[in-house]
Backbone as numpy.savetxt, mean C-alpha at the origin, in Angstrom:
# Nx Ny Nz CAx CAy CAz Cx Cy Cz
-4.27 3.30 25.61 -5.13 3.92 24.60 -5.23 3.01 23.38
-6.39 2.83 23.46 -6.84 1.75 22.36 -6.50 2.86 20.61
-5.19 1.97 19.55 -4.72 3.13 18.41 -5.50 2.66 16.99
-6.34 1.53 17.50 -6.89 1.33 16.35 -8.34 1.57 15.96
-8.61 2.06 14.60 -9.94 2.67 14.54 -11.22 1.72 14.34
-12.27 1.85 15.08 -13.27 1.19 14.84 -13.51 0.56 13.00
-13.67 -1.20 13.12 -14.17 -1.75 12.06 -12.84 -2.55 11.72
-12.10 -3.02 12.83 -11.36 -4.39 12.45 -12.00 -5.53 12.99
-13.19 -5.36 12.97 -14.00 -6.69 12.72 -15.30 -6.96 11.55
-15.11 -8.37 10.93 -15.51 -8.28 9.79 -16.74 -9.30 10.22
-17.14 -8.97 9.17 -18.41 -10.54 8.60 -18.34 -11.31 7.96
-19.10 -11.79 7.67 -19.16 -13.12 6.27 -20.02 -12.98 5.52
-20.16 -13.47 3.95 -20.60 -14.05 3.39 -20.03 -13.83 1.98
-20.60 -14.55 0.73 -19.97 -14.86 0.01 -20.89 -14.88 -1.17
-20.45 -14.88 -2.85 -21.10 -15.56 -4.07 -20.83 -15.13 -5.08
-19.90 -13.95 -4.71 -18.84 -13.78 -6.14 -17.85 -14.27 -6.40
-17.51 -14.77 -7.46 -15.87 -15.46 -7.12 -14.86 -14.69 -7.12
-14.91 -13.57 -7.14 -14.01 -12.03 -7.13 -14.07 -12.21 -5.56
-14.60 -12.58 -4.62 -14.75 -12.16 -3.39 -13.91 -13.27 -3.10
-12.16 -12.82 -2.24 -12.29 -14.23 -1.84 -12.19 -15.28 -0.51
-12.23 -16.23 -0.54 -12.50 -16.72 0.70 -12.74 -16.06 2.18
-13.75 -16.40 3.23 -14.21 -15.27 4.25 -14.11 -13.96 4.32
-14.28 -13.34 2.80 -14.73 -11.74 2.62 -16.15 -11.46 2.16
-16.52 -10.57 2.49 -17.60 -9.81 2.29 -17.64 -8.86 1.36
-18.69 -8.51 0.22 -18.76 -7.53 -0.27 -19.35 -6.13 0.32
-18.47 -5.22 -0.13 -18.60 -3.56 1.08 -18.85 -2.71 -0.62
-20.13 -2.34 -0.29 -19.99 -0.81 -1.45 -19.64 0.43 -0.88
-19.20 0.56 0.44 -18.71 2.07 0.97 -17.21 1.86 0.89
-16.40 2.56 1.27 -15.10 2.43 1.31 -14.49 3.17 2.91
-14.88 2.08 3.39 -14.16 2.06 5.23 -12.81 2.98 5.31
-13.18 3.56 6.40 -11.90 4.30 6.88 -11.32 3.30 7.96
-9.95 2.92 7.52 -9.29 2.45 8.80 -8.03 2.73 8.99
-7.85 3.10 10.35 -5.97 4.20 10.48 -5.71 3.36 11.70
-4.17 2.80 11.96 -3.53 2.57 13.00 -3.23 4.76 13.81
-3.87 5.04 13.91 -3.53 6.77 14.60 -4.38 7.38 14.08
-4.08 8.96 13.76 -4.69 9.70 13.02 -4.31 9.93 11.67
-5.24 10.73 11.19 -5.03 11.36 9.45 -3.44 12.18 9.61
-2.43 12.02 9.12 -1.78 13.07 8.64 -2.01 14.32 7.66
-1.64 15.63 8.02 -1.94 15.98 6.94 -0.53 16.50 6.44
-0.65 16.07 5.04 0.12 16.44 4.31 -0.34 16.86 2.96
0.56 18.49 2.73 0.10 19.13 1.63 1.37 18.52 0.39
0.26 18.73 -0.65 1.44 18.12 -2.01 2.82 19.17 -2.32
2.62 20.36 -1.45 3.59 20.89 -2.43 5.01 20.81 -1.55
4.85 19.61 -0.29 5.60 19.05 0.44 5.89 17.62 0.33
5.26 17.02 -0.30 5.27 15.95 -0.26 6.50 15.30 -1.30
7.01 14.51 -0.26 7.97 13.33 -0.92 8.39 12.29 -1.14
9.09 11.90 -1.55 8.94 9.67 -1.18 10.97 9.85 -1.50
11.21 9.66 -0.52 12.64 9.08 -0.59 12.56 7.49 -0.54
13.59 7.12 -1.77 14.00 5.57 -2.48 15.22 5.56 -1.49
15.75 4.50 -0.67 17.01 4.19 -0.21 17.10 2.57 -0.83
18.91 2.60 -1.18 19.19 1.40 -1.72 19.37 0.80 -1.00
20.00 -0.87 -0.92 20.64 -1.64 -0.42 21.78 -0.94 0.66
22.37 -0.39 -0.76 23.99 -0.01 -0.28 24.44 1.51 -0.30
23.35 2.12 0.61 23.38 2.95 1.03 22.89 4.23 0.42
22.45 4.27 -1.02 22.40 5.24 -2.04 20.70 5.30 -1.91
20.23 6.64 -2.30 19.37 7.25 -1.98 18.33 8.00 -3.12
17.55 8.06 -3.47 17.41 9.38 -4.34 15.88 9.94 -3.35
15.57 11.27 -4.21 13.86 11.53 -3.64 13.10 12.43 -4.38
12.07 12.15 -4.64 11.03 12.20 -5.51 9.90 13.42 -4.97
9.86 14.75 -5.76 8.59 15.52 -5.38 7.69 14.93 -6.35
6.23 15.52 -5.56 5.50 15.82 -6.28 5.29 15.90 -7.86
6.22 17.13 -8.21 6.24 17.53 -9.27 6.78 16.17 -10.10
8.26 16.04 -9.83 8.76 14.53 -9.90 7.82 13.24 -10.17
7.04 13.39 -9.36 6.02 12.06 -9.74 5.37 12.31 -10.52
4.84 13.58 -11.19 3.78 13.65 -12.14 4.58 13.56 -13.31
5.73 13.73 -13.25 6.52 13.88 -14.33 6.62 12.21 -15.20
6.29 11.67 -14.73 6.11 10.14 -14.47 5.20 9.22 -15.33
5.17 8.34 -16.41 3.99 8.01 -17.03 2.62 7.47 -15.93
1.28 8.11 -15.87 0.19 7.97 -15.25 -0.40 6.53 -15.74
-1.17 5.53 -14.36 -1.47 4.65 -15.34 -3.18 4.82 -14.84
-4.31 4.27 -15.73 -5.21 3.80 -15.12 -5.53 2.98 -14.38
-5.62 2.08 -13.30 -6.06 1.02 -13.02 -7.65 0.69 -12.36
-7.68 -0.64 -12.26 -9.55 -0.82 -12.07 -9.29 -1.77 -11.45
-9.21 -2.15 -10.25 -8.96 -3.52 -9.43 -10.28 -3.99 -8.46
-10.07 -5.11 -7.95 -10.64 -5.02 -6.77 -9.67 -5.16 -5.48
-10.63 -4.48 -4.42 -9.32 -4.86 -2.86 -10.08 -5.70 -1.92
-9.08 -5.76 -1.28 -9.48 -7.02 0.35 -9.09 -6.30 1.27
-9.63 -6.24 2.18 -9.46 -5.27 3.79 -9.21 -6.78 4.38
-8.21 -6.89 5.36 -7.81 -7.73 5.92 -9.19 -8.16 7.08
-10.11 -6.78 7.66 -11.20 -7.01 8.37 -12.02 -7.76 7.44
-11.75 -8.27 6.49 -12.59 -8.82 5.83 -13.73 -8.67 4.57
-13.82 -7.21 4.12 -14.44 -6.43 3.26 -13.55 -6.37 2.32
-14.50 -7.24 1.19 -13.95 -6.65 -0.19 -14.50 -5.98 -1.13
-13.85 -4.60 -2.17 -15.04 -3.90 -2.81 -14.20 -3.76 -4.50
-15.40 -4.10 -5.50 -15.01 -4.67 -6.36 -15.29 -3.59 -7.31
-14.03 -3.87 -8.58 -14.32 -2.54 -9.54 -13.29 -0.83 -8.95
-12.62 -0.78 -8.27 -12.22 0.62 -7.66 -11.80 1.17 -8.80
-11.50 2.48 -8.87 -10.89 2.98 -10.66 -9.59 3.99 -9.61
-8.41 3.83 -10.14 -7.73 4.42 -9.76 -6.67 5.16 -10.30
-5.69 6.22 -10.24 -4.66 6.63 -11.03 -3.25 7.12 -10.47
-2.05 6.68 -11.00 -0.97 6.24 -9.73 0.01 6.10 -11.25
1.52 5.60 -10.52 2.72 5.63 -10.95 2.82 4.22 -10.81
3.38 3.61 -11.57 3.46 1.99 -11.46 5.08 2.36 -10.87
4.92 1.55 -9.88 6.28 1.75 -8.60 7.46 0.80 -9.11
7.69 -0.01 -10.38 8.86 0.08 -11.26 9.34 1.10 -11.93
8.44 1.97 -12.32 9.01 3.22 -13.26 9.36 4.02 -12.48
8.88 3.99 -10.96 9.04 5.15 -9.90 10.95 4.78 -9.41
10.96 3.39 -9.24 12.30 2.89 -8.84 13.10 3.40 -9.76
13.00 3.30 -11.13 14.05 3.46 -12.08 14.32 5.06 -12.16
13.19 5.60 -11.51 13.18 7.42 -12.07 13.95 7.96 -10.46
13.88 7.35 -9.61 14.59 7.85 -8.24 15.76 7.32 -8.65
16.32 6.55 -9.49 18.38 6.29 -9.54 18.83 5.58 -8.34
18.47 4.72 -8.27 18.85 3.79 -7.22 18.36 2.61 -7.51
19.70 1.66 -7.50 19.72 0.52 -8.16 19.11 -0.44 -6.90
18.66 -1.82 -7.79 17.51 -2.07 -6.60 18.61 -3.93 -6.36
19.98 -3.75 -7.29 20.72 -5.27 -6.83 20.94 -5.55 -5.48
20.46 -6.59 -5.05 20.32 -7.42 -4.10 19.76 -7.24 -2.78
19.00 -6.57 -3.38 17.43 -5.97 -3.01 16.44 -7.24 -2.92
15.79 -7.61 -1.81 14.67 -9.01 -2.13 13.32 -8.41 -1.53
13.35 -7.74 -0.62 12.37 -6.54 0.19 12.36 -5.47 0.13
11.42 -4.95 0.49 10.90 -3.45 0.65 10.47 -3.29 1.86
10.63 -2.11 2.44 9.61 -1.84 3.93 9.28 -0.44 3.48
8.27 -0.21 3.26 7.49 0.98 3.32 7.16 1.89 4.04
7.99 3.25 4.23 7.55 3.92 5.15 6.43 5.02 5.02
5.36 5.15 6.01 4.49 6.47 5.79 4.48 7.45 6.69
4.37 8.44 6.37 4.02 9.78 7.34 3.53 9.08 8.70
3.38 9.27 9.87 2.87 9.03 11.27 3.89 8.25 11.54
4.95 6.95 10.71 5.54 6.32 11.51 5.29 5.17 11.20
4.33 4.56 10.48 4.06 3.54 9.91 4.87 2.94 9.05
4.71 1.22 9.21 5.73 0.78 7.79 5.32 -0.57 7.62
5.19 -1.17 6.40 5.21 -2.33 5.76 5.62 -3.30 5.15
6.00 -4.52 5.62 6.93 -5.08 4.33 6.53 -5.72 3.57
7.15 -5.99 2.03 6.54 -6.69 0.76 7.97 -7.28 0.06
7.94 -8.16 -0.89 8.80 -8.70 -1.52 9.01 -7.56 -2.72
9.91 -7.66 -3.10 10.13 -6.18 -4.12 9.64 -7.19 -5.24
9.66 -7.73 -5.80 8.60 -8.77 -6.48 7.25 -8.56 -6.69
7.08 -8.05 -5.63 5.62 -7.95 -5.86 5.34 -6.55 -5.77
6.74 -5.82 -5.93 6.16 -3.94 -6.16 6.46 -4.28 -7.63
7.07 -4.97 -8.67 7.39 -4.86 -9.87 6.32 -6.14 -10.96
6.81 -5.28 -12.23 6.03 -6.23 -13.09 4.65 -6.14 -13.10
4.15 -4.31 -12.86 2.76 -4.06 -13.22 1.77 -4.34 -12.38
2.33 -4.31 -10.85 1.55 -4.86 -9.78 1.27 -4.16 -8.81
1.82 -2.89 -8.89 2.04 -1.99 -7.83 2.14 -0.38 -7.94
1.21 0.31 -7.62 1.65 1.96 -7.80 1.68 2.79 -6.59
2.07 3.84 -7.02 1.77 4.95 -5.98 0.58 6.04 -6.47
-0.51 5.71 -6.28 -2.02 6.32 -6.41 -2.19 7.66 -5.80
-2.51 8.46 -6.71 -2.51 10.11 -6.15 -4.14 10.18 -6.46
-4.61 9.47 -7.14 -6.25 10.09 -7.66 -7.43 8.33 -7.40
-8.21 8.41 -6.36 -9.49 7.08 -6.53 -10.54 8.09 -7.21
-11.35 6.92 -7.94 -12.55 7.57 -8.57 -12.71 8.88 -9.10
-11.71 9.15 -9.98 -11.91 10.25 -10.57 -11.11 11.59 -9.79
-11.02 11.22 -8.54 -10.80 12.59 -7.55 -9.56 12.70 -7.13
-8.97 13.42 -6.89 -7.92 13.68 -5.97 -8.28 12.67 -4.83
-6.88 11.99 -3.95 -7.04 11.06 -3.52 -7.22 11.68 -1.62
-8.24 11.07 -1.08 -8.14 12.25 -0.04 -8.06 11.81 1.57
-7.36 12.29 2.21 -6.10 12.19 2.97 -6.79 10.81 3.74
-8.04 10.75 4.24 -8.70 10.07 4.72 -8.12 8.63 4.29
-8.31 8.73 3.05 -7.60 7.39 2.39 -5.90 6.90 1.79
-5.50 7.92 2.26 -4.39 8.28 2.10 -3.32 8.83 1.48
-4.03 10.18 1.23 -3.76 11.13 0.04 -3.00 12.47 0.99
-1.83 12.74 0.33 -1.99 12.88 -1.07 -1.74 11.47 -2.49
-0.84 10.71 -1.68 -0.52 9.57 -2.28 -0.29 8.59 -1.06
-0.75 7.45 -2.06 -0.35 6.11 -1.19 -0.26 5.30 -2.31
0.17 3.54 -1.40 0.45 2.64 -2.30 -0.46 1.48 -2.77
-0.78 1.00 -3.97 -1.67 0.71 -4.20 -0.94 -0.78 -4.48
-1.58 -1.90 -3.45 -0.59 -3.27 -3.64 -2.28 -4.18 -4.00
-2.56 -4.19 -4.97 -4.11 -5.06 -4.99 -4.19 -6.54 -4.81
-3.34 -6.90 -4.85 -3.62 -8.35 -4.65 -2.86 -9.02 -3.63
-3.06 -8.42 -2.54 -2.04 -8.43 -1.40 -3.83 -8.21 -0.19
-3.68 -8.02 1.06 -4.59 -7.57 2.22 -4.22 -6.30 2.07
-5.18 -5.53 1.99 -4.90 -3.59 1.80 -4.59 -2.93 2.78
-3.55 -3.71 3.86 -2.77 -2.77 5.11 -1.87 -3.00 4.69
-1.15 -3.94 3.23 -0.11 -3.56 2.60 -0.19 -2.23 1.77
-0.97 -1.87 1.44 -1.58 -0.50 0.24 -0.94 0.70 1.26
0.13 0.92 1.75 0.49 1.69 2.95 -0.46 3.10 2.40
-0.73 3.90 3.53 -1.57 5.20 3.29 -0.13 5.82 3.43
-0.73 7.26 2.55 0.56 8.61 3.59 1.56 8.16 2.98
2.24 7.59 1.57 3.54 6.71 1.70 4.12 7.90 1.51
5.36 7.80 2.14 6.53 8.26 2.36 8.11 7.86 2.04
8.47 6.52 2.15 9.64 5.77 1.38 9.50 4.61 1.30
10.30 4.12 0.50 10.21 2.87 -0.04 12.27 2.57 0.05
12.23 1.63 1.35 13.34 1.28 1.71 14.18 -0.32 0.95
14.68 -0.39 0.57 14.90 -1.80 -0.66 16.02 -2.30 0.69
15.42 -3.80 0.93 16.45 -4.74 2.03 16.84 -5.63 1.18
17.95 -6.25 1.75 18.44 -7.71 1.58 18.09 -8.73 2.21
17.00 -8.22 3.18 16.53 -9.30 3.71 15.06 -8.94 4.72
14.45 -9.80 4.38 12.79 -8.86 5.09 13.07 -8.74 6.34
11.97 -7.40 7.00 12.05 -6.94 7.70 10.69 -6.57 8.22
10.24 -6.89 9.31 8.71 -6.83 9.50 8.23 -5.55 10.04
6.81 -5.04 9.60 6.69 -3.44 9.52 5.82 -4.00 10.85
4.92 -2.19 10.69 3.86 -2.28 12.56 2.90 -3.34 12.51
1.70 -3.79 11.41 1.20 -4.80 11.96 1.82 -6.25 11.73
2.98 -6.23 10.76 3.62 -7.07 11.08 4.47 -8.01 12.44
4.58 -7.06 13.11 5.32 -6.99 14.10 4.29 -7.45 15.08
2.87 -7.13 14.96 2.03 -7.30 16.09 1.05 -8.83 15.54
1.35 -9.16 14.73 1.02 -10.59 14.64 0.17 -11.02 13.48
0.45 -10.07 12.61 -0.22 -10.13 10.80 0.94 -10.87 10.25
0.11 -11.47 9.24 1.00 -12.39 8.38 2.38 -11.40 7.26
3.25 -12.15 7.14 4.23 -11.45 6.21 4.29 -10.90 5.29
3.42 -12.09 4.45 3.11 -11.79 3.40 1.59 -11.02 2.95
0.18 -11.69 3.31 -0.79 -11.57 3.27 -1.94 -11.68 1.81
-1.48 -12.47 1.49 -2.15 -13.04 0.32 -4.02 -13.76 0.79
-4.84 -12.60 0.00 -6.00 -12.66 0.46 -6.22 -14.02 0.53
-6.74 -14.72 -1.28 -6.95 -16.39 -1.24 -6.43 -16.83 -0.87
-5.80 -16.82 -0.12 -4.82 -17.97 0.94 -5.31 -17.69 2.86
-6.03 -16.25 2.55 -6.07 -15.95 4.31 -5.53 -15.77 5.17
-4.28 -15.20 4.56 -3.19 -15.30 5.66 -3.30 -13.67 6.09
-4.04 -13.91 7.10 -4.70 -12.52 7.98 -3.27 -12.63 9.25
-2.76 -13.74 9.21 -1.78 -14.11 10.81 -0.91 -14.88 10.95
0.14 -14.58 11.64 0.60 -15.67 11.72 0.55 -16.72 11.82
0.84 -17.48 10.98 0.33 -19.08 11.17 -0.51 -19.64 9.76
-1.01 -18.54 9.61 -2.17 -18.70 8.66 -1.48 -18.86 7.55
C-alpha cells in the first residue's frame, strides 16, 4: 500500500530570491501526510519533553497557552519542491516551551520529534533554539487545522517542512542523533533548503 499522499513530485522554476534553489512558487498550501489525518481534540492534547537522563515533564494545552505567544511571518520549502512566501503564523517559540516543561536539556545535541500516528523527526537542538523554532497552534489568522497539523505542530522554517513535524506530540532531547521516518527512508539529516539536501548524499 502505497502511504504516501499524492504531490511528492515537484516542478521548477524560479525569480525570487526568497525561492530557493529548484523550488517553485505555490500560492495554495498542499496537503501532504506520510498516513492519515489524526484527529486530535485540544482538550487532550499534549507534548511530553523527555531529557537526556531520563527526566520528563508534559505540557497541556492549557500549559501551552500559558506560554508567551509569538507572531511569526516566514516563508517555507516543501521538500517536493514548493515554496510559499509570506505565511503569518502563531506558536510558542520551542526554547521557552523547553524551559517551561523542567527538563534540563545538558548534553542534549538532538531532538527527535514525535507526532500522533507514529511519526518522528530529527533536528539539532540548535536549531529548535535561539528564535528559530515554535510549536504553532494558529496559520493565517485561524485555528490551525488538523489537515495541516493542528491542533499544533512544529514550525522549523528554515529547514525542508517535513521537519515542521504535523500532530507534534514530543520532543525527545538525545546525545546523539537519531534518524526519524523519512529519515530513515533516504532524506537528508539535516535538510537545509539552499543547500538541497532533499537526500542522502545531497
Amino acid at each position: 500500500m502505497d502511504i504516501v499522499t499524492r504531490g511528492f513530485v515537484g516542478r521548477r522554476s524560479g525569480g525570487d530570491p526568497r525561492i530557493p534553489p529548484g523550488q517553485y512558487l505555490e500560492r495554495d498550501f498542499p496537503v501532504l501526510s506520510a498516513g492519515p489525518t489524526p484527529v486530535v481534540r485540544r482538550e487532550d492534547w499534549t507534548l511530553r519533553v523527555e531529557g537526556v537522563d531520563g527526566s520528563s515533564g508534559i505540557l497541556s494545552w492549557a500549559d501551552l497557552h500559558r506560554l508567551p505567544v509569538e507572531d511569526v511571518r516566514t516563508d517555507i520549502h516543501c521538500v517536493t519542491k514548493w515554496s510559499k512566501l509570506d505565511t503569518s503564523w502563531r506558536g510558542v517559540d520551542v526554547e521557552a516551551l523547553l524551559a517551561a516543561a523542567g527538563v534540563g536539556t545538558q548534553g542534549a545535541t538532538h531532538v527527535l520529534v514525535h507526532a500522533h500516528g507514529g511519526y518522528t523527526t530529527n533536528l539539532p537542538l540548535a536549531d529548535l533554539r535561539g528564535g528559530r523554532a515554535w510549536i504553532a497552534t494558529e496559520y493565517e489568522g485561524a485555528s490551525l487545522a488538523p489537515e495541516h497539523g493542528g491542533p499544533a505542530r512544529l514550525l522549523v522554517p528554515h529547514l525542508y517542512f517535513w521537519k515542521s513535524a504535523k500532530w507534534v506530540s514530543g520532543l525527545q532531547l538525545l546525545a546523539q542523533d537519531r534518524p526519524g521516518f523519512w529519515e530513515q527512508l533516504g532524506y537528508h539529516e539535516y535538510g537545509d533548503p539552499w543547500r538541497e539536501q532533499r537526500y542522502v548524499g545531497d
